[in-house]
C-alpha positions as CSV (number, residue, x, y, z in Angstrom):
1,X,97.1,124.4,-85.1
2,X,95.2,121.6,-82.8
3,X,95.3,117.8,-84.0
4,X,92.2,116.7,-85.0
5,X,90.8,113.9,-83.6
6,X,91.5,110.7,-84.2
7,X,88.6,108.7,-86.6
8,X,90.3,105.6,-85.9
9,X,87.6,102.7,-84.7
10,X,84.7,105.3,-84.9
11,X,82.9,103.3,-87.8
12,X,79.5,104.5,-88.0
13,X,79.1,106.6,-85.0
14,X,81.3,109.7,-87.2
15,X,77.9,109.3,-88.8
16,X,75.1,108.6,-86.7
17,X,76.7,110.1,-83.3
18,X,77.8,108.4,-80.0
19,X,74.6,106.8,-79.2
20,X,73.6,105.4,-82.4
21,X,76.7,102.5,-82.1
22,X,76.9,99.7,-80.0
23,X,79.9,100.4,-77.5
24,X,82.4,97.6,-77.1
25,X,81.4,94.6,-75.8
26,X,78.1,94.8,-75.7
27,X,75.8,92.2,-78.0
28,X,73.7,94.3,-80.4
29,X,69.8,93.2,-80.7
30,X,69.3,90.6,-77.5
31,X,68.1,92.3,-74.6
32,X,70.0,93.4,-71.4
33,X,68.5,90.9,-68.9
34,X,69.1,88.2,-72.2
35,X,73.3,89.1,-73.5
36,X,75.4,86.0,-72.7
37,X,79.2,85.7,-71.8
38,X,81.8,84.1,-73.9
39,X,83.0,80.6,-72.9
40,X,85.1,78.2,-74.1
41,X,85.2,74.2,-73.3
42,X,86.8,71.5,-75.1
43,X,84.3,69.0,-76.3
44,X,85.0,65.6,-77.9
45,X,84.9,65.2,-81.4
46,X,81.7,62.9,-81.5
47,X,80.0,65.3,-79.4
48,X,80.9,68.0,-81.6
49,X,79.7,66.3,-84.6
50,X,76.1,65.6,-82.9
51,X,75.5,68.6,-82.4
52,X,76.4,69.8,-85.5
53,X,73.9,67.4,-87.3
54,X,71.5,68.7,-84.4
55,X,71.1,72.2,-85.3
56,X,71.5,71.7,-89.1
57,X,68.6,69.6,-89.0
58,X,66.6,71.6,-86.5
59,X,67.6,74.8,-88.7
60,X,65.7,73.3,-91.4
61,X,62.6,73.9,-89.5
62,X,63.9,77.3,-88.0
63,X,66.6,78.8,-90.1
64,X,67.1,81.7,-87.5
65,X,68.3,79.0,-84.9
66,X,71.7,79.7,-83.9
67,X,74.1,76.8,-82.2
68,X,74.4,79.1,-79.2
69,X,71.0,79.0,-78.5
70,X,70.7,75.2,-78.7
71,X,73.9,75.0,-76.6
72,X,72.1,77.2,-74.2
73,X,69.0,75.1,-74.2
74,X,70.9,72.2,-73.9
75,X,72.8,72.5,-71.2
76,X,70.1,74.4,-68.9
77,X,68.2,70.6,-69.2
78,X,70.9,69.1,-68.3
79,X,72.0,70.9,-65.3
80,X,68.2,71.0,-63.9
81,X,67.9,67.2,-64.6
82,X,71.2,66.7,-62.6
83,X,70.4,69.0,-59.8
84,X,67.1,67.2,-59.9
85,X,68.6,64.2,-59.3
86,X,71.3,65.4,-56.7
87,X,67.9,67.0,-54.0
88,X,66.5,63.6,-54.7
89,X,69.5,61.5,-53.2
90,X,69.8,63.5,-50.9
């Protein structure tokens, strides 16, 4: 008699089929053109704490603002006001 297969990992999809689960790696609910990559930096602790108090107070106003996001936001200002400044000396 054949082994059956293993259910191990399966979750939902032994349920709802192959195409109704989110395959590994992949960011459920945030469009293709919009999933983001993983990255780690080491920040100081200062920093950290800012931007802690920054998104818990901005979260007040938007609770379904997550720290990512602001990261995100954050940084793309920064880099465009640097590169900004780098064409303009040049």
């Amino acid at each position: 008699m054949a082994k059956r297969p293993s259910l191990k990992g399966r979750g939902a999809d032994i349920f709802l089929g192959e195409e109704a689960g989110v395959k590994a790696g992949q960011n459920a609910g945030i469009p293709a053109d919009q999933q983001a990559e993983k990255a780690t930096f080491y920040l100081p602790a200062e920093l950290l704490t800012r931007l802690d108090n920054l998104w818990m107070n901005l979260r007040r106003s938007n609770r379904k603002l997550k720290k990512s996001h602001l990261v995100s936001e954050l940084l793309d200002k920064g880099i465009r006001e640097m590169e900004t400044e780098i064409t303009d000396s040049a």
